[in-house]
N, C-alpha and C positions, 0 to 999 in steps of 0.2 A: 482501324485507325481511330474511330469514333471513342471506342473501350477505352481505350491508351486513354485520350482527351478528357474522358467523363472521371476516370482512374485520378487525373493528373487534378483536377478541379475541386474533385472528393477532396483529397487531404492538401488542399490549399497550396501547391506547389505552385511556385510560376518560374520556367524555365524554358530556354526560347531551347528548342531542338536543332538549326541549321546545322547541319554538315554530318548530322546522327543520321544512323542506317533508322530504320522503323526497327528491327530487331532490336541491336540496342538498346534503343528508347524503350521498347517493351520491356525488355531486361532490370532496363534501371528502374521503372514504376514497380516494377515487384520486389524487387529489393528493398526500395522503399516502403512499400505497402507493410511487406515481412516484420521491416526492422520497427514499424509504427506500432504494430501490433504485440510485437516481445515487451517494445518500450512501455504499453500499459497495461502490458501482463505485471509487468518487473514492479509497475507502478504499485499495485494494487495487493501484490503478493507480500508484502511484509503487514498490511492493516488484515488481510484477507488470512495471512498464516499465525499471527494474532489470537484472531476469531477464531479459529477453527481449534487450536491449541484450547481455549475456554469452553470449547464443545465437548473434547476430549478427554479433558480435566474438570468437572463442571463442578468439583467441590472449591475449585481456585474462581478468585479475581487479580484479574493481573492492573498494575498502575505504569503505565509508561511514560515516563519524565519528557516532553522531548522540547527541541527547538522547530517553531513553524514559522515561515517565514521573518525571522530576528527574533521573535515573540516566544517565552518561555509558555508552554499548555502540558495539563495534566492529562490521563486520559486512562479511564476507565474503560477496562473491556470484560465481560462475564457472560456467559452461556452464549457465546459468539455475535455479542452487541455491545458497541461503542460508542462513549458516550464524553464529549469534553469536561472534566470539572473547573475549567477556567474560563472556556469560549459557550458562545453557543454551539447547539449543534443542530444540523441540515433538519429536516424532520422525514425525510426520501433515505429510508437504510440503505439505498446504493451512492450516496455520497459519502466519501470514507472521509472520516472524521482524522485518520491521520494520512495527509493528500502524500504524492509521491516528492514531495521536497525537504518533508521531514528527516531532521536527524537524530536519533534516538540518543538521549544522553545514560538512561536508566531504564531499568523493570523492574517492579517490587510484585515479589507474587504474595498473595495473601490468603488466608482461610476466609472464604463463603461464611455466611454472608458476610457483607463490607459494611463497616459502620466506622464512618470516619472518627467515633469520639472516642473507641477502640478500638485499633485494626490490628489485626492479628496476624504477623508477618510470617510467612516461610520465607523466603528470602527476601533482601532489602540490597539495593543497588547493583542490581545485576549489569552489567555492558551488554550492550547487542551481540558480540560474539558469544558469552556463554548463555544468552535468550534464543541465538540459533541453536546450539547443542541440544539444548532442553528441546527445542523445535522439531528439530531430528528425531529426537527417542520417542517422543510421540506421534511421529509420522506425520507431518504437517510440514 
């Protein structure tokens, strides 16, 4: 019962249990635990499949248009490192620079290296659907 309680405090739940079996109760902290854990896989796998896609492709830089929080930001990603050209960015590589609230408006993939006074476009204004496609064939 201890587990359950220490389980339940970990992710900040507060929920009175009266009239729940222990089983139950145990039931529902793992499903919650589960779904917390997908929630910032899911979170992290569109900056995290990004990056990995510029490993893979490492003669590309990719530009991703997006909206963060109401706020228009640019964002540069190449050899699997992301970088805002609008905001700052964290200086801790495991803060992802595009958090999981983002919503992708664009990708522009571009020829290496990136010189914003020339950029050298492979494609220009891709949608996130055909940026997964492209995701997929490269296995990311």
């Amino acid at each position: 019962m201890s587990a359950y309680f220490l389980l339940l405090k970990k992710s900040n739940l507060k929920l009175i249990f009266s009239g729940l079996s222990l089983q139950l109760a145990a039931k529902l902290s793992y499903i919650i635990a589960d779904f917390r854990k997908v929630r910032c896989a899911m979170a992290d796998s569109i900056a995290r499949r990004l990056e990995q896609y510029t490993v893979k492709r490492s003669h590309e830089v990719l530009i991703v248009k997006a909206q963060i929080d109401g706020e228009f930001d640019e964002i540069a990603i190449f050899k699997g490192f992301s970088s805002s050209l609008t905001r700052s960015t964290a200086s801790d590589p495991e803060v992802p620079v595009l958090p999981r609230s983002a919503k992708i408006v664009s990708v522009d993939r571009l020829q290496s290296p990136y010189n914003p006074n020339n950029p050298r476009y492979l494609q220009q204004g891709l949608s996130w659907e055909t940026m997964q496609s492209l995701l997929s064939e490269a296995g990311v």
